[in-house]
HTML snippet that shows the backbone in 3Dmol.js (N, CA, C, O; Angstrom):
<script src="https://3Dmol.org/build/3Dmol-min.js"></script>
<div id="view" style="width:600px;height:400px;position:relative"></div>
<script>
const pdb = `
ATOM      1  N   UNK A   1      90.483   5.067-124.836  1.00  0.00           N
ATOM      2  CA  UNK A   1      89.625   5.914-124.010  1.00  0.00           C
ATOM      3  C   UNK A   1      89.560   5.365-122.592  1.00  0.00           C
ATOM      4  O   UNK A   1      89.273   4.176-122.453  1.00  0.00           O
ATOM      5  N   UNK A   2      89.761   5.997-121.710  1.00  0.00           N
ATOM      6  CA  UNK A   2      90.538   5.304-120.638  1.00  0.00           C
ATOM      7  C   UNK A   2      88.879   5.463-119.705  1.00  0.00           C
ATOM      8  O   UNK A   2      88.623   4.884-118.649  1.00  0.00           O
ATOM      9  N   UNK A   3      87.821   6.529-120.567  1.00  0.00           N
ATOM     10  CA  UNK A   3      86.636   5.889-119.844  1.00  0.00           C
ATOM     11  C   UNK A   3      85.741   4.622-119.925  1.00  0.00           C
ATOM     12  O   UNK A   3      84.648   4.510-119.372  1.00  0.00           O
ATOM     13  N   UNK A   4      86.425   3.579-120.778  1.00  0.00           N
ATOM     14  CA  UNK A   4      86.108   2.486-121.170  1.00  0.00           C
ATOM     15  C   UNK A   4      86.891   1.513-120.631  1.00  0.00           C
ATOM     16  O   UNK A   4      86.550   0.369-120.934  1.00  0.00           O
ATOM     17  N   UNK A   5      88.129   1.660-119.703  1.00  0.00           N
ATOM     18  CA  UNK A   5      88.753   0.904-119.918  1.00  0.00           C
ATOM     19  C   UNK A   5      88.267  -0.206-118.270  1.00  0.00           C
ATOM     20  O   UNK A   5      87.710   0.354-117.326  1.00  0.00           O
ATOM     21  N   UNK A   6      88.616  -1.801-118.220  1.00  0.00           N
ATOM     22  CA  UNK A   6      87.567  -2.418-117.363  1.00  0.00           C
ATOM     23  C   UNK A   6      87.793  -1.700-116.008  1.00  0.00           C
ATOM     24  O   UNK A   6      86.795  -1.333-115.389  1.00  0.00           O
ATOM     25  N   UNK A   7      89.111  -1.455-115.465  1.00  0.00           N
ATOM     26  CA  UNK A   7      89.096  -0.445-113.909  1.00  0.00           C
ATOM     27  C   UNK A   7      88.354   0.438-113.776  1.00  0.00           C
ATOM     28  O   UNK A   7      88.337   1.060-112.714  1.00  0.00           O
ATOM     29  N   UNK A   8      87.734   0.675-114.551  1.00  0.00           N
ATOM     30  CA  UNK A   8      86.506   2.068-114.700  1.00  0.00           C
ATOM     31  C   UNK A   8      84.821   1.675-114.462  1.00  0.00           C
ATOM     32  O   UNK A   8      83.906   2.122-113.771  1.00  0.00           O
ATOM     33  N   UNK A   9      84.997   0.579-115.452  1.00  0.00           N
ATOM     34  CA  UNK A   9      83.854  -0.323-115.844  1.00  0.00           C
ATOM     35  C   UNK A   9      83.386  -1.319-114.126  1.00  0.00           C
ATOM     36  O   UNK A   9      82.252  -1.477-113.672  1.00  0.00           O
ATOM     37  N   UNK A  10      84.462  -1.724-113.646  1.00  0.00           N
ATOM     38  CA  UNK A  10      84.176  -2.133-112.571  1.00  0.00           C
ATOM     39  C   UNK A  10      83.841  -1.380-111.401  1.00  0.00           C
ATOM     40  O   UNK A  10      83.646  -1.998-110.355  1.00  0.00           O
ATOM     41  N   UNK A  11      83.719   0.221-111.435  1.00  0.00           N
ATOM     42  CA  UNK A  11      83.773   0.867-110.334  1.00  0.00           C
ATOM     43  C   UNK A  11      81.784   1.051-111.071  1.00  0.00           C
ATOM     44  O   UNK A  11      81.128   1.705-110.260  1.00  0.00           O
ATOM     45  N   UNK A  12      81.348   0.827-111.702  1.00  0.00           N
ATOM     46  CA  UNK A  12      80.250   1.270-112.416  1.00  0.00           C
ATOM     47  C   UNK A  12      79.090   0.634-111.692  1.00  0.00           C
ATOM     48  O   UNK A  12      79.263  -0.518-111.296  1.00  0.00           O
ATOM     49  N   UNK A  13      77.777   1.299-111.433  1.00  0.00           N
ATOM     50  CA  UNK A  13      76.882   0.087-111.142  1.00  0.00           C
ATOM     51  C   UNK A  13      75.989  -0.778-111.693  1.00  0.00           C
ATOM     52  O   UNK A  13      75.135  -0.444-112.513  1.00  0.00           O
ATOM     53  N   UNK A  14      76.186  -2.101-111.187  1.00  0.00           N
ATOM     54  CA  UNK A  14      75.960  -2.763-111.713  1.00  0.00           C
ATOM     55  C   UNK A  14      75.049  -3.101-113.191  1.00  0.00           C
ATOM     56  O   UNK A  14      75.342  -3.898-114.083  1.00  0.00           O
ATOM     57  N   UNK A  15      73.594  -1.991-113.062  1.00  0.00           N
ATOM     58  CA  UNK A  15      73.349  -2.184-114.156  1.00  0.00           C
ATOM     59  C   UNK A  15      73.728  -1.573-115.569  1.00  0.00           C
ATOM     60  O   UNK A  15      73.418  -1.909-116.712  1.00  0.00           O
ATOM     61  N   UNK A  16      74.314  -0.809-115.191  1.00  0.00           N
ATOM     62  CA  UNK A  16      75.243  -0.175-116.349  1.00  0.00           C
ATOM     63  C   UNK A  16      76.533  -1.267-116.946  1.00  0.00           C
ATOM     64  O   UNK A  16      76.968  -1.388-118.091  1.00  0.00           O
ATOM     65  N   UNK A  17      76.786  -1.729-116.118  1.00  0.00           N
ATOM     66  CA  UNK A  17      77.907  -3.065-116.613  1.00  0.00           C
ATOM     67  C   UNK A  17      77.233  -3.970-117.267  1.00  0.00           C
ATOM     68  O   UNK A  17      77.769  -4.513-118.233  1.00  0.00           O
ATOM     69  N   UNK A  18      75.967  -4.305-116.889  1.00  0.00           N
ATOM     70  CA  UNK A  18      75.072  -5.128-117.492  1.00  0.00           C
ATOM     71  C   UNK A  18      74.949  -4.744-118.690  1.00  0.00           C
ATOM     72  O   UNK A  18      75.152  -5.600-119.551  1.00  0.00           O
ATOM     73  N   UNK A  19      74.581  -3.356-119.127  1.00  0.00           N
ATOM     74  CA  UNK A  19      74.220  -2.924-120.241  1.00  0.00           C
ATOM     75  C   UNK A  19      75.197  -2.674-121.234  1.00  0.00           C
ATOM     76  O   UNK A  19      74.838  -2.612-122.409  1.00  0.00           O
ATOM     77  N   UNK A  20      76.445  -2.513-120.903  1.00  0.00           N
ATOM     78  CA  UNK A  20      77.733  -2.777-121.303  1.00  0.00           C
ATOM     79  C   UNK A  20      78.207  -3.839-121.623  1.00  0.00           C
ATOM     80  O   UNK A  20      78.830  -3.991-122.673  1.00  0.00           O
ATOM     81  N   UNK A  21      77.985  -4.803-120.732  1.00  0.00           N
ATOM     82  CA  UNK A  21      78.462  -6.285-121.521  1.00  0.00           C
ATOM     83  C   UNK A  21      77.801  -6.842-122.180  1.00  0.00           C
ATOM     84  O   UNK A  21      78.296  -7.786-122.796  1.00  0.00           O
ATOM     85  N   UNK A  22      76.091  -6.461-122.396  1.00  0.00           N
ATOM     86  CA  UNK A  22      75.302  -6.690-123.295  1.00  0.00           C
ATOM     87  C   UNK A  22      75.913  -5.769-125.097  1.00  0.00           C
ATOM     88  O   UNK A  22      75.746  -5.969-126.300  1.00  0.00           O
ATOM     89  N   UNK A  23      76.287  -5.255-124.644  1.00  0.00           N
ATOM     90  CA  UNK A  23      76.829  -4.436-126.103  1.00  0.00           C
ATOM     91  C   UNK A  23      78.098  -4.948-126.221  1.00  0.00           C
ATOM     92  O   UNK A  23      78.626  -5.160-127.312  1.00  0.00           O
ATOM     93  N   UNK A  24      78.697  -5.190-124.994  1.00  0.00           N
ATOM     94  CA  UNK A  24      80.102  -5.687-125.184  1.00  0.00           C
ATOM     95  C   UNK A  24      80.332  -6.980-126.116  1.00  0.00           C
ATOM     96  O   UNK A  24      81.346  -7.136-126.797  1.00  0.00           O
ATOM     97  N   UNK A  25      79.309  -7.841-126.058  1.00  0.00           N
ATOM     98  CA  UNK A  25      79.238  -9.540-126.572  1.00  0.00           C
ATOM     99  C   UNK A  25      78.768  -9.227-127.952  1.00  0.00           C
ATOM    100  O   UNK A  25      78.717 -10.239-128.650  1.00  0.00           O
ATOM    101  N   UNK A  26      78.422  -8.170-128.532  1.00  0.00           N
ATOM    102  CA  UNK A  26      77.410  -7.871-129.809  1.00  0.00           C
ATOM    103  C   UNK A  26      78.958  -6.602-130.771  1.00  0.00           C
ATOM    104  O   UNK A  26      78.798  -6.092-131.880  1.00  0.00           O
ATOM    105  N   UNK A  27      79.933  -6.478-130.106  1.00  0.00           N
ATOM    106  CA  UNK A  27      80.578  -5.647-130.758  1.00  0.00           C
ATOM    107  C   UNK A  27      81.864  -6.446-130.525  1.00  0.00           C
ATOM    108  O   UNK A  27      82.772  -5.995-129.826  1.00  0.00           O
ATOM    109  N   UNK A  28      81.904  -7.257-130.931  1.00  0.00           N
ATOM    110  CA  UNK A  28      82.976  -8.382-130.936  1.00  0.00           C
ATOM    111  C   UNK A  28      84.227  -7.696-131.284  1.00  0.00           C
ATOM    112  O   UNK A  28      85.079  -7.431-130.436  1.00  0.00           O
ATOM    113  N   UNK A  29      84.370  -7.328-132.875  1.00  0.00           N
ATOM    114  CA  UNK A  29      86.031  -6.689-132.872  1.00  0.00           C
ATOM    115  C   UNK A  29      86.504  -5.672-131.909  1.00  0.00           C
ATOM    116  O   UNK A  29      87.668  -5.273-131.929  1.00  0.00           O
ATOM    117  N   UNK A  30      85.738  -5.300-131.178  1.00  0.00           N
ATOM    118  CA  UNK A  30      85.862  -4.416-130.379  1.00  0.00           C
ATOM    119  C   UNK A  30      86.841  -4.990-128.817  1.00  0.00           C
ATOM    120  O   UNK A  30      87.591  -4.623-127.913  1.00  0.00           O
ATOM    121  N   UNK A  31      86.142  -6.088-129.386  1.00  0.00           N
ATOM    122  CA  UNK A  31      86.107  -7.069-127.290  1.00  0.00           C
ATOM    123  C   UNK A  31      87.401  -7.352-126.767  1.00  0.00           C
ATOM    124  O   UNK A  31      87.788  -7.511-125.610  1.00  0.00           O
ATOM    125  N   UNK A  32      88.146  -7.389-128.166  1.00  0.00           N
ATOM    126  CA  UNK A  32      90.012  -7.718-127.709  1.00  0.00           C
ATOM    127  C   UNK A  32      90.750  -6.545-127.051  1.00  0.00           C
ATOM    128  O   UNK A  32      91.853  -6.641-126.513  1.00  0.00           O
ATOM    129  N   UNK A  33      89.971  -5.359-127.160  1.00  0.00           N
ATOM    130  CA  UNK A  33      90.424  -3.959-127.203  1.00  0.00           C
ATOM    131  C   UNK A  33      90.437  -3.956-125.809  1.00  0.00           C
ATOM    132  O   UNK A  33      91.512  -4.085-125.224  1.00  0.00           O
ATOM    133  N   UNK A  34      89.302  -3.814-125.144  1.00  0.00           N
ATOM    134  CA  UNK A  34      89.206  -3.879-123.816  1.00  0.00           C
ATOM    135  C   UNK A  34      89.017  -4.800-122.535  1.00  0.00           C
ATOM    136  O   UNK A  34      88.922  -4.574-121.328  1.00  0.00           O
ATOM    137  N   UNK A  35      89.001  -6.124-123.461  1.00  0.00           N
ATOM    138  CA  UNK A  35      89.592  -7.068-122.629  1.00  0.00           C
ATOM    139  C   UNK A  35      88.029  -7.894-122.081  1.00  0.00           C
ATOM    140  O   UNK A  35      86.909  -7.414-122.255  1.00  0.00           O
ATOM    141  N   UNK A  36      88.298  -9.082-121.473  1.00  0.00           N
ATOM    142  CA  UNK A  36      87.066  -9.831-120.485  1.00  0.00           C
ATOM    143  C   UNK A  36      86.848  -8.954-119.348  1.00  0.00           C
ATOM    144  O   UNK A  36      87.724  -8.305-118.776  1.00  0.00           O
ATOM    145  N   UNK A  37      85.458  -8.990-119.031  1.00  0.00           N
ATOM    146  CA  UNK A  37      85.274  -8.069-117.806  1.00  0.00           C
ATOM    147  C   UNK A  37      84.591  -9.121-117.160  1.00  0.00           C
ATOM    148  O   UNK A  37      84.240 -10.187-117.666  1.00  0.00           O
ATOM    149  N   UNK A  38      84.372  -8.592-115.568  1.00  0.00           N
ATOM    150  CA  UNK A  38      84.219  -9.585-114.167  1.00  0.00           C
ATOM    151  C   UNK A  38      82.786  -9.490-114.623  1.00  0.00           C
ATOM    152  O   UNK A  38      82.287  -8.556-115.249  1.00  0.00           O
ATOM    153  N   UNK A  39      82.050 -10.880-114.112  1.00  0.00           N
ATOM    154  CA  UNK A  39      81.414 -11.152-113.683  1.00  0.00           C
ATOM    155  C   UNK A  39      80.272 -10.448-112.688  1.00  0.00           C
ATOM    156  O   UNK A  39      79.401 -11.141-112.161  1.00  0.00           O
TER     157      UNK A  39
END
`;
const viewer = $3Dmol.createViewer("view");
viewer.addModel(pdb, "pdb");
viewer.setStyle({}, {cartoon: {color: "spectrum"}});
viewer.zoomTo();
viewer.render();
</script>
């Protein structure tokens, strides 16, 4: 789903990334899928 994918995720603001990598760290098999996201 290419609306997930991190070039997307990084155009997002900030607290939505927040809230995303908060789900992101909790859905682990998931995390290889779409990779480490920035900081």
């Amino acid at each position: 789903n290419p609306t997930l994918s991190p070039s997307h995720l990084q155009d997002l603001p900030g607290f939505t990334r927040s809230v995303y990598k908060r789900d992101h760290a909790l859905i682990t098999p998931e995390s290889h899928v779409f990779g480490p996201l920035p900081d």
